[in-house]
BALOBA-1460 file (C-alpha; in Angstrom, 3 decimals):
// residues 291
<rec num="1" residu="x" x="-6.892" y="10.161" z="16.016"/>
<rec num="2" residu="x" x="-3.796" y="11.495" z="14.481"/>
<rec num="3" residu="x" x="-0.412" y="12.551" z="15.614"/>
<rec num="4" residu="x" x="3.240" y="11.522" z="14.512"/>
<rec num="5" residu="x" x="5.558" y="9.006" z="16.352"/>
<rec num="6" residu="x" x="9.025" y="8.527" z="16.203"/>
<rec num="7" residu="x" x="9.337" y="4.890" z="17.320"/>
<rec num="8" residu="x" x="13.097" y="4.396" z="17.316"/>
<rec num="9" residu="x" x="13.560" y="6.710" z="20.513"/>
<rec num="10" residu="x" x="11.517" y="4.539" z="22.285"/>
<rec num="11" residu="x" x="13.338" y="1.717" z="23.160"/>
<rec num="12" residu="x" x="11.649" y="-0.765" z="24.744"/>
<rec num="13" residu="x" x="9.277" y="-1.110" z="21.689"/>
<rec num="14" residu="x" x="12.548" y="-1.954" z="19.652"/>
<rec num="15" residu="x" x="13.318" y="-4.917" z="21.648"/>
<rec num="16" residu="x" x="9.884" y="-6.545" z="21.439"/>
<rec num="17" residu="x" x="10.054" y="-6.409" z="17.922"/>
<rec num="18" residu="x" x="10.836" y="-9.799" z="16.826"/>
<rec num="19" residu="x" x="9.045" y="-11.097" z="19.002"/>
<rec num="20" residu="x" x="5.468" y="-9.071" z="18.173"/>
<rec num="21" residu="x" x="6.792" y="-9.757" z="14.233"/>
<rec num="22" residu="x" x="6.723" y="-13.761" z="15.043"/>
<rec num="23" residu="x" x="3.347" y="-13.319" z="16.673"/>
<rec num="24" residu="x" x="1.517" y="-11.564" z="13.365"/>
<rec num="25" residu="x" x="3.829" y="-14.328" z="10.918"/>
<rec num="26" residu="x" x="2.221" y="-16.618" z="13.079"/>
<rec num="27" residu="x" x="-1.187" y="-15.950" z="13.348"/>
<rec num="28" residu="x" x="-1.383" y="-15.083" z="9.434"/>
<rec num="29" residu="x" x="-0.259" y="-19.007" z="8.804"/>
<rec num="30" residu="x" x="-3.651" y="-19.520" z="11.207"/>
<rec num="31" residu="x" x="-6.161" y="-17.639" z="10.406"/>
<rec num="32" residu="x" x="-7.015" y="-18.359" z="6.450"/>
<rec num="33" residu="x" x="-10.635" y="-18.947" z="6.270"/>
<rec num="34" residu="x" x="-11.269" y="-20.335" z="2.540"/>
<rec num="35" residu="x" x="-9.030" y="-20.366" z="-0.620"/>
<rec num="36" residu="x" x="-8.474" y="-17.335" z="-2.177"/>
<rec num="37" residu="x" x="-10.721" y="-15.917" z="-4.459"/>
<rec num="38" residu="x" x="-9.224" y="-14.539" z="-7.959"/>
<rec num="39" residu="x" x="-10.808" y="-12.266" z="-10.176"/>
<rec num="40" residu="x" x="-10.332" y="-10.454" z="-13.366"/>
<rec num="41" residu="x" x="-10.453" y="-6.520" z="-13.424"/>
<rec num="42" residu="x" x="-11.107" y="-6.417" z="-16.927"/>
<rec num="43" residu="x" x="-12.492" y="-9.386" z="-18.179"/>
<rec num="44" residu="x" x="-13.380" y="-7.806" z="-21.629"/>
<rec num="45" residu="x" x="-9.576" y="-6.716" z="-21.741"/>
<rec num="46" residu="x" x="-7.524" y="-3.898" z="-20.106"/>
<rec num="47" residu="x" x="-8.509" y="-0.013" z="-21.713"/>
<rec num="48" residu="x" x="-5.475" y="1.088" z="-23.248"/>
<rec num="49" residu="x" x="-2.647" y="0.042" z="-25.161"/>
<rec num="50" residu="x" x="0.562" y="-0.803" z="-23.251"/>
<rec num="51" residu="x" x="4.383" y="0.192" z="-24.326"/>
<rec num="52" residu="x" x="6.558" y="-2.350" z="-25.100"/>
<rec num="53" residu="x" x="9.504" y="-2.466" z="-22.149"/>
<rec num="54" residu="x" x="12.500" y="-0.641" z="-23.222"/>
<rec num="55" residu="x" x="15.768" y="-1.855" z="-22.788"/>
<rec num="56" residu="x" x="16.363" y="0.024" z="-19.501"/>
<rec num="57" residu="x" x="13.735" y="-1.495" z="-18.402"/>
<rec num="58" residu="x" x="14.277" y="-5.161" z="-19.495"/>
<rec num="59" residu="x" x="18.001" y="-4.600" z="-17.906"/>
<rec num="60" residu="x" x="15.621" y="-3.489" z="-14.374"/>
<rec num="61" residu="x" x="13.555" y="-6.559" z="-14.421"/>
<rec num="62" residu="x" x="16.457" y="-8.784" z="-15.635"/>
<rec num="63" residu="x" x="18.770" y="-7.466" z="-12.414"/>
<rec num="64" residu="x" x="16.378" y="-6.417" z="-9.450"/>
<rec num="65" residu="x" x="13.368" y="-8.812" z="-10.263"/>
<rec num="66" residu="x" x="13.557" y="-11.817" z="-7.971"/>
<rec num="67" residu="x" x="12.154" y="-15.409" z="-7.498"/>
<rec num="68" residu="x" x="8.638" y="-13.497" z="-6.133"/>
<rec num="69" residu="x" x="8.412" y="-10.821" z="-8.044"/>
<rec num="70" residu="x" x="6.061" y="-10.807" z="-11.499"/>
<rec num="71" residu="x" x="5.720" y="-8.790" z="-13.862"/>
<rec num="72" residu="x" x="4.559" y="-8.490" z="-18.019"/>
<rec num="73" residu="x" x="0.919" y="-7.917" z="-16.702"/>
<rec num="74" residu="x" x="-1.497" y="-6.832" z="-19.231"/>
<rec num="75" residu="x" x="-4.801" y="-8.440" z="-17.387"/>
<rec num="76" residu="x" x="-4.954" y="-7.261" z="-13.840"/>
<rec num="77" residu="x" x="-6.066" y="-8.981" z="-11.743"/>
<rec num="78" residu="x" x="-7.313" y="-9.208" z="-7.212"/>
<rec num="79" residu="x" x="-7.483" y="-12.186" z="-5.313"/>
<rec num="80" residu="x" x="-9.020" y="-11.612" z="-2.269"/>
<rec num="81" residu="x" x="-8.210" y="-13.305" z="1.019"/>
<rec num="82" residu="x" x="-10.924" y="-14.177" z="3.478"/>
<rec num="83" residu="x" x="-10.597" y="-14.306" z="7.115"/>
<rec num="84" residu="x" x="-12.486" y="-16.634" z="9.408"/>
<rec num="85" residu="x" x="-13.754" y="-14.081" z="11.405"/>
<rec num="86" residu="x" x="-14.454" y="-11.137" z="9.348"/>
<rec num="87" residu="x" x="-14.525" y="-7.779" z="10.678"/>
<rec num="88" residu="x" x="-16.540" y="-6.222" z="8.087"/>
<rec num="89" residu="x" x="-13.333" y="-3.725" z="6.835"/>
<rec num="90" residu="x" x="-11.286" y="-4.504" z="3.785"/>
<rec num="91" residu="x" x="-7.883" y="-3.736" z="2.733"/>
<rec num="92" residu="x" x="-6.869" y="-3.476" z="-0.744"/>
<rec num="93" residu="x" x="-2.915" y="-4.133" z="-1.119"/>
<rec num="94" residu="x" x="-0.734" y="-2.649" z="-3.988"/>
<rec num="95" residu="x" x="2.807" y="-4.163" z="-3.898"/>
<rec num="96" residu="x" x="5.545" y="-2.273" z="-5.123"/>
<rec num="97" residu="x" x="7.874" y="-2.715" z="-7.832"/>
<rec num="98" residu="x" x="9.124" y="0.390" z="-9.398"/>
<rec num="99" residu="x" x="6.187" y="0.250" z="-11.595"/>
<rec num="100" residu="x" x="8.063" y="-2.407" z="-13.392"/>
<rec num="101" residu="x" x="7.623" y="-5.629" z="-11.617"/>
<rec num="102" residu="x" x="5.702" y="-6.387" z="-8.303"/>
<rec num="103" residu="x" x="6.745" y="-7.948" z="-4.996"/>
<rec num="104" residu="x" x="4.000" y="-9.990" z="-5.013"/>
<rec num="105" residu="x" x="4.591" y="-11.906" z="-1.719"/>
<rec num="106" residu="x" x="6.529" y="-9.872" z="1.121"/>
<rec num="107" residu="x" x="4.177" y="-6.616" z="-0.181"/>
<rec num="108" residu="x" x="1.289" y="-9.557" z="-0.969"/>
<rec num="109" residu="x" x="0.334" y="-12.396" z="-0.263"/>
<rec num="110" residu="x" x="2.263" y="-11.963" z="3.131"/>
<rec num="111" residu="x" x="-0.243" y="-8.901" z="3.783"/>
<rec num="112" residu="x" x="-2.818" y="-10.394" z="3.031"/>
<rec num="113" residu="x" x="-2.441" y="-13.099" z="5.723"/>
<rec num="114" residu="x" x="-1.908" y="-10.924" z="8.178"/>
<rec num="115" residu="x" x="-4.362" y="-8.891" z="7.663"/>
<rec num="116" residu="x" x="-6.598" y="-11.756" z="7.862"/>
<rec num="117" residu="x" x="-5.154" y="-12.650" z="11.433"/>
<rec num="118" residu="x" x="-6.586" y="-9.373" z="12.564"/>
<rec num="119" residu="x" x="-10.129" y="-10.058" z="11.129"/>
<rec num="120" residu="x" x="-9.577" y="-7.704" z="7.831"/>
<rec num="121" residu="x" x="-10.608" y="-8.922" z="4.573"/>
<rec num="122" residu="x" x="-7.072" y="-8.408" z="2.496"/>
<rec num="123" residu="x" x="-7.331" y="-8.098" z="-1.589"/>
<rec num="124" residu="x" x="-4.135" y="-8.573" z="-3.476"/>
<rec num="125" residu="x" x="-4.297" y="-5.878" z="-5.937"/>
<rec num="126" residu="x" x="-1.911" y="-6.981" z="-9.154"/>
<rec num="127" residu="x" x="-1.739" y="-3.691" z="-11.333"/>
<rec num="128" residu="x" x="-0.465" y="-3.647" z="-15.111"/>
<rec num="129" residu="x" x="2.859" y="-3.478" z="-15.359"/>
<rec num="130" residu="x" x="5.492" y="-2.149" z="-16.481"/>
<rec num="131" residu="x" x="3.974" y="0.874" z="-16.987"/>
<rec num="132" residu="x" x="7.929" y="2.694" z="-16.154"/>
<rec num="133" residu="x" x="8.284" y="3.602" z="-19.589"/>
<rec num="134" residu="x" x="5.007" y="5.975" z="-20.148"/>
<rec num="135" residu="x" x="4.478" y="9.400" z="-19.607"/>
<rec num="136" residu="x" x="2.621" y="8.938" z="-16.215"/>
<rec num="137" residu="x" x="3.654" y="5.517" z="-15.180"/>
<rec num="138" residu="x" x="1.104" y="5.671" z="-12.663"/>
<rec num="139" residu="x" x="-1.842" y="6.313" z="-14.445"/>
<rec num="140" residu="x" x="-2.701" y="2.274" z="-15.551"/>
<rec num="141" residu="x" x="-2.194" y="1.467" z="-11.803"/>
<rec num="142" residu="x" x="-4.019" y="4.202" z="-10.298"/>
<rec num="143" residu="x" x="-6.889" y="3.370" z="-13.456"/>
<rec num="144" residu="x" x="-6.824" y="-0.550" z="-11.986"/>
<rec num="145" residu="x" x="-6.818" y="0.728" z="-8.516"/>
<rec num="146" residu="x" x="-10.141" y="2.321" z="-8.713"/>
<rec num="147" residu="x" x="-11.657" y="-0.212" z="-10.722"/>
<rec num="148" residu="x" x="-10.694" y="-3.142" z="-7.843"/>
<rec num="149" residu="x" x="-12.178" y="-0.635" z="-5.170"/>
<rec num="150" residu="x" x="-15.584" y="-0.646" z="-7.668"/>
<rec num="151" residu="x" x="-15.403" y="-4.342" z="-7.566"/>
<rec num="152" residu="x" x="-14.705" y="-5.306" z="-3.700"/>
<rec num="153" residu="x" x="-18.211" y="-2.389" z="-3.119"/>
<rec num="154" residu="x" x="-19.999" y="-5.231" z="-5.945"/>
<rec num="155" residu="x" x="-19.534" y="-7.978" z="-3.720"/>
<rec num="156" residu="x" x="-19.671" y="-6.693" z="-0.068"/>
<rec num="157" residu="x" x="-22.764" y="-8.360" z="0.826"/>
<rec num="158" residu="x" x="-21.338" y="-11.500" z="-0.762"/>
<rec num="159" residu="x" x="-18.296" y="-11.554" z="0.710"/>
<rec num="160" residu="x" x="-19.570" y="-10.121" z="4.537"/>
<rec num="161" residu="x" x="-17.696" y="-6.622" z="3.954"/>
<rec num="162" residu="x" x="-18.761" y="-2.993" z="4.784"/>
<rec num="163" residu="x" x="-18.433" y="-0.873" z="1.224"/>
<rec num="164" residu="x" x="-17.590" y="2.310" z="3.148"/>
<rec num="165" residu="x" x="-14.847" y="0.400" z="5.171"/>
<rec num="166" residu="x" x="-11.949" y="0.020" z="2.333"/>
<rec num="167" residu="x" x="-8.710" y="0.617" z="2.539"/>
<rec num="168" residu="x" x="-6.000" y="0.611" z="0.203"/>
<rec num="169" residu="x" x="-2.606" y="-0.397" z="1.581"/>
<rec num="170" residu="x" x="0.709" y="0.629" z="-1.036"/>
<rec num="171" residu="x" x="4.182" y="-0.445" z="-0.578"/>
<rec num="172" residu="x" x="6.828" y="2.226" z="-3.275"/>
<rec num="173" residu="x" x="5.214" y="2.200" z="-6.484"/>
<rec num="174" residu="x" x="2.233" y="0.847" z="-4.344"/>
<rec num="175" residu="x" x="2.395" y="3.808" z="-1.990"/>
<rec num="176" residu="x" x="2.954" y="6.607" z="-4.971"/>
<rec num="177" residu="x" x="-0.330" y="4.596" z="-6.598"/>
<rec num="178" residu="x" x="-1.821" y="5.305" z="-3.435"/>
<rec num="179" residu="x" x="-1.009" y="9.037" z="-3.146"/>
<rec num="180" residu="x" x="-2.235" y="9.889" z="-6.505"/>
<rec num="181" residu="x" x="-5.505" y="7.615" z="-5.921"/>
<rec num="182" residu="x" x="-5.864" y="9.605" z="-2.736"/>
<rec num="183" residu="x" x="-4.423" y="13.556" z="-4.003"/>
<rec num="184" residu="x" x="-3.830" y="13.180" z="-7.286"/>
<rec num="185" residu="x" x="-6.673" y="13.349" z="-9.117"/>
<rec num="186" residu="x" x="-10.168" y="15.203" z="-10.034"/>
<rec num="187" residu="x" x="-12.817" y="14.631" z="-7.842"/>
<rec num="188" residu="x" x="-14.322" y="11.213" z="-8.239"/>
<rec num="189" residu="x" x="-16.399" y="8.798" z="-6.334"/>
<rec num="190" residu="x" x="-15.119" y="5.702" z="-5.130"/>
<rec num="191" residu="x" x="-12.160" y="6.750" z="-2.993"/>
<rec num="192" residu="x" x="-10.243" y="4.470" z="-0.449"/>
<rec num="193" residu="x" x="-12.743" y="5.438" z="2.975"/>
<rec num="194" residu="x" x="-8.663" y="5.104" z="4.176"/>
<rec num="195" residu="x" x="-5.073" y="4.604" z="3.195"/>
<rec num="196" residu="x" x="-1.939" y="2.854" z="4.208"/>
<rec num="197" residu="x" x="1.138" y="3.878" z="2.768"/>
<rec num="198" residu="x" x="4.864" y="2.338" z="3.516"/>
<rec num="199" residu="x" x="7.605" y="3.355" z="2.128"/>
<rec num="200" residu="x" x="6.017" y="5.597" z="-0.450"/>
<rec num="201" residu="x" x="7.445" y="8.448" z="-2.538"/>
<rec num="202" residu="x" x="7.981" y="9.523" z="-5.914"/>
<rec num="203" residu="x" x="5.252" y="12.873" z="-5.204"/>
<rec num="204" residu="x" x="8.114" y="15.559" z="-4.271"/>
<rec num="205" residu="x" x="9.969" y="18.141" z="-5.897"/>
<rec num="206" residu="x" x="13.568" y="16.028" z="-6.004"/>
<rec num="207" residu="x" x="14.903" y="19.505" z="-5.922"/>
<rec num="208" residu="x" x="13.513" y="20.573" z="-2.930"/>
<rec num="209" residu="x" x="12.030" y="17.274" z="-1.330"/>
<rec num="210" residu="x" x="10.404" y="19.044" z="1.608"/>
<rec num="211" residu="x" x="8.125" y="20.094" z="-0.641"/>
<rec num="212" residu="x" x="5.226" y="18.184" z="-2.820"/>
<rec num="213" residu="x" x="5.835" y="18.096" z="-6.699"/>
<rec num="214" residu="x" x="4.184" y="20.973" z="-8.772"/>
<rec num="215" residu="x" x="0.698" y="19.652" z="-9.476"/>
<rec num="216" residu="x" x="0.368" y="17.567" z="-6.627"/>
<rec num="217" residu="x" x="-2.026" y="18.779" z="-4.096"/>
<rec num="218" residu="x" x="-3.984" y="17.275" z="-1.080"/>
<rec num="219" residu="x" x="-7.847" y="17.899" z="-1.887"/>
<rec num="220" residu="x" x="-10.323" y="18.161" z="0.834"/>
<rec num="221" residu="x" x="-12.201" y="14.799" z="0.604"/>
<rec num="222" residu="x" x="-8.433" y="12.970" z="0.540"/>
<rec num="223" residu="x" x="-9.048" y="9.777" z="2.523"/>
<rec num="224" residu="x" x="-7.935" y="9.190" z="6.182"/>
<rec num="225" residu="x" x="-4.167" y="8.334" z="6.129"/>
<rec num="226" residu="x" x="-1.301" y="6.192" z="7.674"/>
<rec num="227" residu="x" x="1.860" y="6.467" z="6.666"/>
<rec num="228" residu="x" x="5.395" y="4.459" z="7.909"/>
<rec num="229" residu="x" x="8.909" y="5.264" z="6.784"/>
<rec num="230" residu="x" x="12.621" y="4.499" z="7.810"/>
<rec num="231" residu="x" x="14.619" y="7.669" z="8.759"/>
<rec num="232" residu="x" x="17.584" y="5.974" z="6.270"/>
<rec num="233" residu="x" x="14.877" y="5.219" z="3.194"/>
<rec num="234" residu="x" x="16.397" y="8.105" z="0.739"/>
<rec num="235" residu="x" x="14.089" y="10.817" z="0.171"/>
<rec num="236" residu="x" x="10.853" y="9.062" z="1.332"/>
<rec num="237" residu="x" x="10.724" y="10.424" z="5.284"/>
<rec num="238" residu="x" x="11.174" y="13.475" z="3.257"/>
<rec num="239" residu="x" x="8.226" y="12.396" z="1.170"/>
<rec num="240" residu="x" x="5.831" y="11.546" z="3.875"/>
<rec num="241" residu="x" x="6.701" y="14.286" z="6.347"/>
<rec num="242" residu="x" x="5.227" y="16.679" z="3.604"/>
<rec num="243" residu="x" x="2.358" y="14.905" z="2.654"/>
<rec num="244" residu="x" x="1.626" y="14.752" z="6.596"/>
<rec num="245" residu="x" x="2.186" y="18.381" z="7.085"/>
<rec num="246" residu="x" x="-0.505" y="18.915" z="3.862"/>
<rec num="247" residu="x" x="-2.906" y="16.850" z="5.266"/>
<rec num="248" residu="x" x="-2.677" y="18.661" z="8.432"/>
<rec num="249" residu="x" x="-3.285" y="21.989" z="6.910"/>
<rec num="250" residu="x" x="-6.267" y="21.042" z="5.901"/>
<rec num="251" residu="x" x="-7.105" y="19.193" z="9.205"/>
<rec num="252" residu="x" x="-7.327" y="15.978" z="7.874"/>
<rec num="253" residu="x" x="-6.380" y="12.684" z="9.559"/>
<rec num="254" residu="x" x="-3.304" y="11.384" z="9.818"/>
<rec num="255" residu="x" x="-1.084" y="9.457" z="11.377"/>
<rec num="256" residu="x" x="2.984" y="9.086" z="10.474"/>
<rec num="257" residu="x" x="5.632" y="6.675" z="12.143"/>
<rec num="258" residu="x" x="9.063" y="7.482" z="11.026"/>
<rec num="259" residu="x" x="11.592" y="4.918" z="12.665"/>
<rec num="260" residu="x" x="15.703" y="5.444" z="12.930"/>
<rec num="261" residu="x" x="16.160" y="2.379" z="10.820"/>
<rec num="262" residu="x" x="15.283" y="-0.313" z="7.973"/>
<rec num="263" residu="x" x="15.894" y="0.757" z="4.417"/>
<rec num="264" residu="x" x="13.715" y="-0.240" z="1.759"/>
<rec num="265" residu="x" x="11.372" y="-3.009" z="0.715"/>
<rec num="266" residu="x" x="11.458" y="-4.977" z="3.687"/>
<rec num="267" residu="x" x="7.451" y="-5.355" z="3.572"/>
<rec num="268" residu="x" x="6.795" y="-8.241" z="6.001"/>
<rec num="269" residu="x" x="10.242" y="-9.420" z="6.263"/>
<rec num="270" residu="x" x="11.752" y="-9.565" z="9.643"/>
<rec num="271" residu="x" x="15.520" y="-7.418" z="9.196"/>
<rec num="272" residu="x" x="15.672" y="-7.320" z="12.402"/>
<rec num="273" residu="x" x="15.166" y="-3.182" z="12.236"/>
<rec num="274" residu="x" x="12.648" y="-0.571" z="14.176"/>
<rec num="275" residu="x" x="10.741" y="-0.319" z="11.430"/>
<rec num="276" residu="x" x="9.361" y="-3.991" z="11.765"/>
<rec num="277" residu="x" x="6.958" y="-2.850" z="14.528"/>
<rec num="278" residu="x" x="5.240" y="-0.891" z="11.657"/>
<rec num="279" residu="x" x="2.359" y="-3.763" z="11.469"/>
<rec num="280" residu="x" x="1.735" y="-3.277" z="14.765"/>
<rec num="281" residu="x" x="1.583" y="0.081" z="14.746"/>
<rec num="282" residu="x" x="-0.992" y="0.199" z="11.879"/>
<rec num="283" residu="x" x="-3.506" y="-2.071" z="13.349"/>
<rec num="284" residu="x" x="-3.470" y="0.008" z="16.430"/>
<rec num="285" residu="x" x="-4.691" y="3.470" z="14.099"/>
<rec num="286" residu="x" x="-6.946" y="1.051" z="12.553"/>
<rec num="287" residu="x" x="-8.711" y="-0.364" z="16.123"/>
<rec num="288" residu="x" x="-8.372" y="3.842" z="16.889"/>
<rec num="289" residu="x" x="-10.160" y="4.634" z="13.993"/>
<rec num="290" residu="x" x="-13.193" y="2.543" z="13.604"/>
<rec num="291" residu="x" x="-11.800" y="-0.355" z="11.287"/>
């Protein structure tokens, strides 16, 4: 299934909103099977050396970090979050952060739990950061990504899971993570079987932000894709109208919801905006497509 939706126009969906939002905040303070599970990526230690923050980035974390947010992570770590009645699919979650901090609960925890009310398995993926100040501030991330993904395949029969049923679900940083896991990269094994990204960017040419960065390409094996946006979230409709008009060159599925309102970083937060029917919206492609 694949197709693009602009929500906003329809307006009946807008004013059941808060009320559909209440019912998934609800059901995720349910549906917790078992205490959460924590594990070390790397438990012989992280490959690579980390840069020191620079003062930019110290000022970043020291003004637009909040209560939830962490940061200073050299040992990455997922804690995975079982539901009581597992599905079999997975969902790996990369909060966002600017690559300098993560929002480790409203692009988390809060995931996590309601992906659990729905019967998926949720994994709170916390990458190394901040990685802002290096030459490819994604490539730590995307490196921890991939090793998490190895990890959740170890343990599917332990943990009731299907290995070819795992998704990984990025919020900003968390969604640009996700695009280079999913484009970005030389062919590998171990791929996302699909991908979730919200509010995602950071791939286009900022010149000409219709179109994809030089370098950045959709390969033929890139995993199944979702995609939500708000119309008034800076460049990134731009950002995932292209990477949905890529994908569909090449006939690959996708599905994007771009709604008239909601900003930035709103995660699981209730603003009161279109765009908070966005969890609805994804487990609906999910139930379409087989997960």
């Amino acid at each position: 299934m694949t197709g693009i939706f602009l929500d906003s126009i329809i307006l009946s969906r807008s004013t059941m909103i808060p009320r559909v939002f209440s019912f998934f905040i609800f059901s995720c303070l349910t549906a917790l099977a078992a205490d959460p599970l924590t594990l070390k990526l790397w438990p012989d230690g992280a490959p690579g050396k980390m840069l020191p923050p620079s003062p930019a980035t110290q000022e970043f974390v020291r003004t637009k970090a909040g209560k939830s947010t962490v940061t200073n992570i050299a040992d990455p770590t997922i804690t995975v979050y079982r539901p009581e009645k597992p599905n079999g699919t997975t969902v790996i979650v990369a909060p966002g952060g600017g690559y300098v901090f993560l929002s480790a609960v409203h692009e988390g925890t809060q995931v996590c739990e309601w992906l659990n009310s729905i019967g998926v398995t949720g994994v709170l993926l916390k990458y190394r950061t901040p990685t802002r100040d290096e030459a490819a501030p994604h490539d730590k991330p995307v490196q921890d990504a991939f090793k998490a993904m190895a990890i959740v395949r170890e343990h599917a029969q332990e943990w009731n899971i299907d290995p070819n049923r795992i998704g990984l679900l990025g919020f900003s940083a968390g969604g640009n993570l996700l695009a280079h896991v999913a484009c970005d990269r030389p062919a590998v094994s171990g791929l996302p079987n699909f991908g979730i990204m919200i509010y995602g960017g950071g791939f286009v040419d900022y010149k000409e932000p219709t179109k994809l960065k030089a370098g950045f390409t959709v390969p033929a094996d890139a995993p199944p894709l979702f995609m939500a946006c708000a119309g008034d979230d800076g460049q990134n409709p731009l950002a995932a109208t292209a990477l949905y008009l890529e994908y569909k060159k090449q006939n690959l599925p996708a599905e994007l919801h771009l709604f008239s309102k909601g900003g930035h970083g709103f995660g699981m937060r209730d603003n009161k905006q279109p765009i908070n029917a966005w969890p609805t919206r994804c487990a609906e492609w999910m139930d379409a497509m087989g997960w």
